[in-house]
Phi, psi and omega in degrees: 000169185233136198235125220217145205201098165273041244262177214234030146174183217285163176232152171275312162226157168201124208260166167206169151207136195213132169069044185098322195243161187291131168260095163277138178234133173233189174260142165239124177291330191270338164263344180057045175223156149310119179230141207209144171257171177187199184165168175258146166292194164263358224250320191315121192292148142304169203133173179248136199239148169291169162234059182323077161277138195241126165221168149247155167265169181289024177236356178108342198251134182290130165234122173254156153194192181217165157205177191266125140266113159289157138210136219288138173294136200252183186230114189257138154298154166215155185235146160200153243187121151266133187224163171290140184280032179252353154286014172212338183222095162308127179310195174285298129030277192245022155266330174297314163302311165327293167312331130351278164280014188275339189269313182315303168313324187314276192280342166285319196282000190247000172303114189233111167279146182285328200264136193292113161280351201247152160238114188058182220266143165333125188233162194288151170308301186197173228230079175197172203286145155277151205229013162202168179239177177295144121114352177325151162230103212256104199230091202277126188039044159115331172250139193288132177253320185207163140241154216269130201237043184200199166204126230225153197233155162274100168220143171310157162291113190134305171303110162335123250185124187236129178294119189300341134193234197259142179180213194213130176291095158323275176242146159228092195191174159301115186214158201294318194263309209251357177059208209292175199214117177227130193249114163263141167281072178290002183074144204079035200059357190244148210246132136292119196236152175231111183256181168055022214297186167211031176196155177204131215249356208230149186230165193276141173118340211263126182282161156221157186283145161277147180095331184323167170252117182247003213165172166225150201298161167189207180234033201263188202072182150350354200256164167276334172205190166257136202203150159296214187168121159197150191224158176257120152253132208231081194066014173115010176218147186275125154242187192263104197328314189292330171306327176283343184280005190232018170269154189257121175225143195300000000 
């Protein structure tokens, strides 16, 4: 969500916090208001929650204050699917790779840098139907295995995979569920992940452009087939990539 901030005289700066997590706020001059993304989980309760704002004004004097955010109980698909069981019951093997990567993931995703690497609104991987949404509650042979925590697009294995916007490649690399993978830093905690590639174009460390080409789409990893798969991660939680994909941003 985008959280808009008029204050009724001028500011140097202004921090937030709303559910645990860091609000960064910067100025937009063409509109003359303050602006900060933030977002919920699928795990988040309906209800109203504070917004804890930190401001200084340009003379120096610290002003604190709050307002309420609702947020609305959301409503989700659910599926259930028989699939072979090596899509549910991992060897020994390849619990072990889990685990593996799981450390990796660990320590990459929770790094929250201060400075905002993305500029202006989000734009899609790519120019194709969507073919599952956020938030599916997904019940694989009988058993609930996950919710689904990104949005998977219908494209063939090959087709170019575009960066949602500008930031520094995090992870580029192979992992057992999402297969090859490239993970962006936009800074401020918030992460982009491109799963299941079946090229990967990008090396980690490496700045990229928004619209830039990290990849080309495939099935590798975890999947039945081939499709993109990408998700928003935010401070340590997945929100739903189209919301962010439908904000107008300065």
């Amino acid at each position: 969500m985008l959280f808009r901030v008029n204050p009724p005289v001028p500011l140097k700066s202004l921090s937030g916090s709303w559910l645990g997590h860091d609000i960064f706020f910067a100025y937009d001059s063409a509109t003359r208001t303050w602006f900060g993304i933030g977002g919920v989980s699928l795990q988040t309760h309906a209800g109203t929650y504070p917004l804890a704002l930190t401001a200084s004004t340009s003379r120096g004097t610290e002003l604190s204050f709050e307002r309420r955010v609702s947020v609305h109980r959301g409503r989700y698909p659910s599926i259930s699917v028989t699939v072979a069981k090596q899509y549910t019951e991992p060897s020994q093997e390849q619990l072990q790779e889990i685990k593996h990567d799981s450390a990796i993931k660990q320590e990459s995703f929770h790094r929250i840098t201060p400075d905002r690497q993305w500029s202006g609104t989000f734009r899609i991987p790519v120019s194709a139907p969507i073919s599952d949404v956020f938030g599916t509650r997904r019940t694989f042979n009988g058993k609930v295995q996950s919710m689904h925590q990104g949005l998977d697009y219908a494209v063939p294995k090959g087709t170019p995979v575009s960066a949602l916007n500008s930031g520094t490649v995090l992870l580029a690399r192979p992992l057992f569920f999402e297969g090859n993978c490239v993970v962006l830093d936009h800074g401020q905690g918030l992460l982009t992940l491109y799963l299941h590639l079946s090229e990967i174009q990008v090396k980690e460390g490496e700045h990229v452009e928004s619209g830039q080409e990290i990849g080309l789409s495939g099935g590798t990893g975890r999947a039945t087939g081939a499709h993109l798969h990408i998700a928003v991660r935010w401070q340590g939680v997945y929100l739903n990539p189209a919301t962010l994909l439908g904000l107008k941003l300065p």
